[in-house]
C-alpha positions as CSV (number, residue, x, y, z in Angstrom):
1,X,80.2,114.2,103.9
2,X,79.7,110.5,104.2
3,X,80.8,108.3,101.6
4,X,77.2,107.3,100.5
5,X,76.2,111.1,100.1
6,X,79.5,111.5,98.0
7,X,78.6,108.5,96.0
8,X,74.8,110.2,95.4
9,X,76.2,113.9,95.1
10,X,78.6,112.0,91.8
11,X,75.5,110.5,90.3
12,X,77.1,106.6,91.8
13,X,75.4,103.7,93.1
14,X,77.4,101.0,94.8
15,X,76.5,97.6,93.4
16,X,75.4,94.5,95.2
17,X,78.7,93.0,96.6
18,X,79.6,90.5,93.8
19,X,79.4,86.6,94.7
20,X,82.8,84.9,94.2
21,X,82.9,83.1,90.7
22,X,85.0,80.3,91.7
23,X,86.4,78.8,95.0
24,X,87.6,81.8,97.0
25,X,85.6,84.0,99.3
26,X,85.5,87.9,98.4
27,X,87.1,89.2,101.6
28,X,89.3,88.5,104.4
29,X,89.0,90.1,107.6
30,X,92.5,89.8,109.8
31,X,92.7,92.2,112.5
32,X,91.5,95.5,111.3
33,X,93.2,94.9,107.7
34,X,90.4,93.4,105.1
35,X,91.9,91.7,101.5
36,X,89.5,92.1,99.5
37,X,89.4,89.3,95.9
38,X,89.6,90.7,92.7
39,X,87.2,92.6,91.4
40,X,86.3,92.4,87.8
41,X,85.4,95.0,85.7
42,X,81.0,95.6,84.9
43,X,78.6,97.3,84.7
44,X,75.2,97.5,85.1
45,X,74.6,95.8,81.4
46,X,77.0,93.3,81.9
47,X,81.2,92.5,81.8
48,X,83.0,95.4,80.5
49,X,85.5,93.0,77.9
50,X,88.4,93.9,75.4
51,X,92.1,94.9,75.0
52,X,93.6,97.8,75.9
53,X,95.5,98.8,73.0
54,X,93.5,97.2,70.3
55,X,89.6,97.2,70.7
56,X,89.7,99.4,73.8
57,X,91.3,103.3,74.3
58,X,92.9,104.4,77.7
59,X,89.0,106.5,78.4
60,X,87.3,103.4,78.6
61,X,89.8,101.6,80.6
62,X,89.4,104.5,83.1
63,X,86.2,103.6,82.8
64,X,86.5,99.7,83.8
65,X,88.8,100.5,86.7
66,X,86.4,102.6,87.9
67,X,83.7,100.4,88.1
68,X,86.4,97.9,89.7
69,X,86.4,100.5,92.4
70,X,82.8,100.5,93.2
71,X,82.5,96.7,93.2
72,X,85.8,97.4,95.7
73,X,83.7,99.7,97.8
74,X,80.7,97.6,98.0
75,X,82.9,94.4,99.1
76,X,83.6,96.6,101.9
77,X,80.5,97.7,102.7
78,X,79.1,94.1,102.9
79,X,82.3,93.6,105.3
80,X,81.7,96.3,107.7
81,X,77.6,95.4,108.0
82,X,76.6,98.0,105.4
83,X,78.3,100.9,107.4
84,X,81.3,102.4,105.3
85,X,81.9,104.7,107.7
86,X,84.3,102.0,109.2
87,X,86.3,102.2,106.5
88,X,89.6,104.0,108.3
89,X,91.8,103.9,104.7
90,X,92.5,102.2,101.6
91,X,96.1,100.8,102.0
92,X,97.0,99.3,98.3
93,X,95.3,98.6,94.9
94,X,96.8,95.5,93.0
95,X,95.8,95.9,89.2
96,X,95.6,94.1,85.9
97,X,94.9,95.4,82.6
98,X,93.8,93.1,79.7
99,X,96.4,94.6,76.9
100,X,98.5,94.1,74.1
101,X,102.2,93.2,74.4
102,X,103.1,96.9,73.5
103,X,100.6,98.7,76.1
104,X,102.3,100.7,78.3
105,X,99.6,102.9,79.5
106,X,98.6,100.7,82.5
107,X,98.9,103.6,85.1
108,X,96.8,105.8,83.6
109,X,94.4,103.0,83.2
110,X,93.9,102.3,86.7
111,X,94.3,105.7,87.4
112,X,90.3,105.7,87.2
113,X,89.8,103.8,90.2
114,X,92.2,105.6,91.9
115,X,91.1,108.6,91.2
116,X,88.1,107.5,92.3
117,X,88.7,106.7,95.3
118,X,90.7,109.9,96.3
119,X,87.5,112.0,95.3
120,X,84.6,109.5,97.4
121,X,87.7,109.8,100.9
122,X,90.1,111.9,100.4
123,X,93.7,111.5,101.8
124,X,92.2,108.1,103.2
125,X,91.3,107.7,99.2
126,X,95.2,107.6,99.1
127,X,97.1,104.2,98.3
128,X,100.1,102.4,97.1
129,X,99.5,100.3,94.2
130,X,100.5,98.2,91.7
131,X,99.4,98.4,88.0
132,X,100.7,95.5,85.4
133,X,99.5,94.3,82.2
134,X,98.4,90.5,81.5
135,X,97.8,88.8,78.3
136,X,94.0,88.2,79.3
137,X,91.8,87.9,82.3
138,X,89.0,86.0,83.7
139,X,86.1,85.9,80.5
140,X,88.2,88.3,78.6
141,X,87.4,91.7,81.2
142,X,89.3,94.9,80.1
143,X,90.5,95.1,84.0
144,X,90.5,93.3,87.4
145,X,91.7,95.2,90.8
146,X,91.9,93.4,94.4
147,X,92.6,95.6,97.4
148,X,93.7,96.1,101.2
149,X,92.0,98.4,103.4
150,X,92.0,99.3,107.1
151,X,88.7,99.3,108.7
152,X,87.1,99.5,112.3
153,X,87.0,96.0,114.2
């Protein structure tokens, strides 16, 4: 099953590949390895804000991550000329979570992107990653993940 179908048979849309927000571009094509800018976490009413471990619960955090990954997936899409069935693997996922000093849950936080991910591809779903906590993010988001995939050239 393709990735779009699997996207439609969860009830997902991609969103429009996001425009950078600052000076940067949102991907890097070298070779057949694409790096792919951070991607923060919204929706379709808007940033999805707050602290992990005071106004926000490890669910919801799932829940940012996993929008991360779609904004992830459309990045790619826009880099392979709408056809993500050039994607060949996601290689790594670097994370942040917007939390408190004494959050230690960041794992299971971005475990909703990958997650994600391994249910849309698969073993091709499957990455390394890293997952770290930061005193805040870019206007306040709950999380931000950037990530490396193979792809055909």
């Amino acid at each position: 099953m393709s990735v779009d179908a699997k996207l439609e048979s969860l009830g997902l849309t991609l969103p429009a590949a996001p425009a950078p927000a600052a000076n940067y571009v949102p991907y890097v094509l070298s070779g057949d390895m694409l790096f792919v800018s951070g991607q923060i976490s919204s929706d379709e009413n808007g940033l999805i804000t707050g602290t992990l471990g005071a106004d926000l619960d490890v669910e919801a955090g799932q829940a940012a991550a996993r929008r991360c990954a779609l904004s992830l997936l459309a990045q790619v899409k826009a880099a392979c000329g709408g056809d993500l069935g050039k994607l060949k693997r996601v290689v790594k996922l670097g994370a942040f979570v917007n939390c408190t000093a004494d959050f230690t849950q960041q794992p299971q936080v971005v475990n909703g992107a990958s997650d994600l991910l391994v249910e849309l591809l698969g073993d091709l779903g499957r990455h390394a990653r890293s997952a770290v906590g930061a005193p805040s993010l870019p206007l306040g988001v709950a999380v931000e993940i950037d990530g490396i995939f193979q792809i055909e050239v």
